[in-house]
N, C-alpha and C positions, 0 to 999 in steps of 0.2 A: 882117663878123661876127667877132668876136672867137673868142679859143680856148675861155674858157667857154662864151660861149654857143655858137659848134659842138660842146662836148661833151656838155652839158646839152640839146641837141637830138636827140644819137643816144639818151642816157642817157632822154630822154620817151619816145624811138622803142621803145628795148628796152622800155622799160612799158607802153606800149601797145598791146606783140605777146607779150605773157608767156604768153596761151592762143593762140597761131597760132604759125604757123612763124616762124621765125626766122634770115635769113642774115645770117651777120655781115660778108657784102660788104655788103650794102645798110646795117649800122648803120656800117663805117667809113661810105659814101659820104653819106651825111647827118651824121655829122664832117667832110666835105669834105677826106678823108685817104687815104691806104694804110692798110693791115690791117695793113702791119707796125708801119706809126708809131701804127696806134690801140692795138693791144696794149701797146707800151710805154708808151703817154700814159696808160693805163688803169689796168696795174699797175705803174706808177708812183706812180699819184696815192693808188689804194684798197689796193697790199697785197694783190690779189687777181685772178685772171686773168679776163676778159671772160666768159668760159665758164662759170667757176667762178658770180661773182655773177649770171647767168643761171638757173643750176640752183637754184642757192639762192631766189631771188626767185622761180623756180618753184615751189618745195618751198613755198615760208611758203607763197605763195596756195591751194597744193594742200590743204594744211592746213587754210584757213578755209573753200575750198569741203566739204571733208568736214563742218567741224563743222556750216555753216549753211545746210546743203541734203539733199536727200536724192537727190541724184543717184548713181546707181550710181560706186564705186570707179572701175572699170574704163573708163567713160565720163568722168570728171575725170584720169582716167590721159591716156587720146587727148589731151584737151582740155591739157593741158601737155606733149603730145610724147611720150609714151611709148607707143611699141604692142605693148608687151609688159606687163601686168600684174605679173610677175617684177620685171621691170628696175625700175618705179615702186616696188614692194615695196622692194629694194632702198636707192633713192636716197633715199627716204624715211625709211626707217629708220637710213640715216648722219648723215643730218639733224637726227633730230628723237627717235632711239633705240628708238622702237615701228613697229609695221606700222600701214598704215593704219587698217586695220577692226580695233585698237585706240583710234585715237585717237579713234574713232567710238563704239565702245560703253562707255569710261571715262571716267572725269573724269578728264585727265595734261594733263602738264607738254609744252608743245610749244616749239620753238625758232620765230626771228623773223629773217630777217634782210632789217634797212630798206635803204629806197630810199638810194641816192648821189647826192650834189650835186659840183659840180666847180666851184674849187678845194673840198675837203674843208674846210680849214684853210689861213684865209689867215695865215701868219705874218707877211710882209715883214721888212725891212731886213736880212735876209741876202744876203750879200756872195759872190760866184763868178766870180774873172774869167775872162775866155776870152778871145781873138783869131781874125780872121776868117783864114784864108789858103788857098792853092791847091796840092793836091798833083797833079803828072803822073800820067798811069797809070805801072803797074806791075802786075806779076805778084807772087801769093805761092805761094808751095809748103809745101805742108806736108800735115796730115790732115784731113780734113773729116766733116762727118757732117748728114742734114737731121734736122731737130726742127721738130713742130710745137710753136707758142709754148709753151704747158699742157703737153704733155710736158717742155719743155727746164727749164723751173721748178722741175719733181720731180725730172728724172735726169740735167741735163748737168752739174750740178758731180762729183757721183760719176762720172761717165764720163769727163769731162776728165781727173779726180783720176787716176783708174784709168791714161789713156792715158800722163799723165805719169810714171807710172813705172814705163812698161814699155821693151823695150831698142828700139823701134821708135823713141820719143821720142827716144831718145840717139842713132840713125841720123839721125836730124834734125838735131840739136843739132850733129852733126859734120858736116853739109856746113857750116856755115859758122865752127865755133869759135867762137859769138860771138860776131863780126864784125859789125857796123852796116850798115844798108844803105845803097844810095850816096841813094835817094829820098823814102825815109822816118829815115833816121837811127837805126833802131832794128833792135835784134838777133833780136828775138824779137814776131809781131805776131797778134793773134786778128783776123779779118773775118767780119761777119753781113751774109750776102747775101740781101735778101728773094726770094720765089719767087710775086710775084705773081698771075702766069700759070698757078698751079699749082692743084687741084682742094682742095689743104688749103691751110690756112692755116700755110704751111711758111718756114723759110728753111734757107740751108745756112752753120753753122757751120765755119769755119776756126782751126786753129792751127797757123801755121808760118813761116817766113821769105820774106824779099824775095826774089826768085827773081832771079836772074844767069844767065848764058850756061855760066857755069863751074860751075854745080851740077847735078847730076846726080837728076833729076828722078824716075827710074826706082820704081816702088812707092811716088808719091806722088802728091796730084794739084793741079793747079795749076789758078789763080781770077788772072780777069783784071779789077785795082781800075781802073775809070774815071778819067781827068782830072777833079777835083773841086773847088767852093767847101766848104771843112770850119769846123766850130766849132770849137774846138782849146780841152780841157781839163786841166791838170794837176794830180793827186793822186797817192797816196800807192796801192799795192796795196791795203791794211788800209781805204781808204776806197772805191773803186773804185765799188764799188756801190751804195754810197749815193750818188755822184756821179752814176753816170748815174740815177738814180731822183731826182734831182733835174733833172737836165736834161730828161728828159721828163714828172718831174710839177708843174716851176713853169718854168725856164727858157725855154719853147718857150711857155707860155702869157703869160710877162711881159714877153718880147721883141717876140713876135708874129711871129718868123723862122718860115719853115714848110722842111717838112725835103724832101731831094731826091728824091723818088720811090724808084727801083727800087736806087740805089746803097749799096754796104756802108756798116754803120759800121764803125767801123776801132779798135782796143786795141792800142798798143804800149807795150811792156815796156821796161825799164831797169834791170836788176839791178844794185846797187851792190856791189862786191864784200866779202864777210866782214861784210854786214851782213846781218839776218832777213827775211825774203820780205815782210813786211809793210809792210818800210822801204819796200820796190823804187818808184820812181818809173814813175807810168805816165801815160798820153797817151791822154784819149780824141778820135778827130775823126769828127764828126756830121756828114753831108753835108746844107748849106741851099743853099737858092736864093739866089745873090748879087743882091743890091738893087743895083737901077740908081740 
């Protein structure tokens, strides 16, 4: 089965569980994926978090059963997940700008948001190279923090922003001066470790360095990277993220490489010296499964 059609098969799944429960293990495992890798294949490809166009595809249908039925508010609430009458008041009116039993006794203006297809938009004959190669384990040290996906969206760039220029960051920065590491080659590295195993749909964000015998570990914490098969990509800071939003919303479906389970992906940094952060050369590597 291809990537489309494993996505377009969780993507039917989510449609036709919109009035029932909905766990988004069971939509990754009918992508025949991790939760980590379907959130990035996701908002990747749409621009919008799993969770997010869930609520919303809720909200529209919520909207047609009001207008073309006369079933109680509060019974169409249940029926899309909400057991609180409030909370659907709510979500509804971020939606769509009226309360329900508005949109019931007026003729308005309601919001719509369509079903997705995957790929969205096939462009082709763009160009990305990458190289296959093997990094050993190693440790990194630095700061960590978990974010579930949907949160890390809205607050990890301000929080990161934030950490970076606090003098904790520069306690960092001076255990190694730096200094390159001896196994990754780079001074300064981010790692996103999924968290599986865990009750949310969590990973644990890292920023910090390759950890040595000679750094002093002390009020930091340290994350042990597996021996790895990685994708190895190079761009620019100022592009970063468009690259991995390419990698996991055409990449991984045009290659047909699938990614390594539970292992980090991996950011390191390259600042070029007395030039703009945007210049800064960065490295991202994606852990796949090496083909025999």
């Amino acid at each position: 089965m291809t990537w489309s059609q494993r996505m377009n098969s969780a993507i039917e799944y989510i449609e036709g569980n919109l009035d029932g429960v909905l766990s988004f293990e069971d939509v990754a495992k009918v992508a025949c994926c991790s939760k980590y890798h379907f959130h990035r294949m996701f908002f990747s490809s749409f621009k919008i978090t799993c969770a997010e166009y869930i609520r919303r595809r809720k909200l529209t249908l919520a909207a047609v059963e009001i207008l073309n039925s006369d079933k109680k508010i509060v019974d169409i609430a249940l029926m899309y997940g909400y057991d609180s009458p409030n909370a659907f008041t709510r979500a509804f009116r971020n939606i769509h700008g009226i309360n329900p039993s508005t949109a019931r006794s007026s003729a308005v203006t309601l919001s719509s948001y369509n079903r997705v297809f995957f790929p969205m938009e096939n462009k082709g004959g763009e160009k990305m190279n990458y190289k296959i190669i093997e990094i050993p384990k190693f440790k990194v040290i630095g700061k960590s923090k978990s974010f579930e996906f949907e949160k890390f969206v809205k607050e990890g760039p301000k929080f990161w922003k934030e950490y970076v220029g606090s003098n904790d960051y520069q306690k960092l920065f001076r255990l190694s001066d730096g200094r390159p590491g001896l196994k990754t080659d780079a001074p300064l590295l981010s790692a996103y470790f999924p968290k599986e195993n865990g009750k949310r749909d969590e990973f644990i964000d890292v920023l910090g360095l390759e950890a040595t015998s000679e750094l002093d570990s002390s009020g930091f914490a340290v994350h042990t990277v597996p021996s790895a098969i990685y994708a190895e990509f190079n761009c620019t800071y100022k592009a970063s993220m468009k690259t991995n939003r390419y990698i996991y919303g055409e990449w991984f479906s045009s290659t047909g490489h699938e990614r390594d389970g539970n292992k980090p992906d991996i950011v390191a940094y390259f600042p070029i010296p007395f030039r703009p952060m945007n210049e800064m050369c960065v490295r991202w590597w994606i852990p796949v499964i090496g083909k025999q």
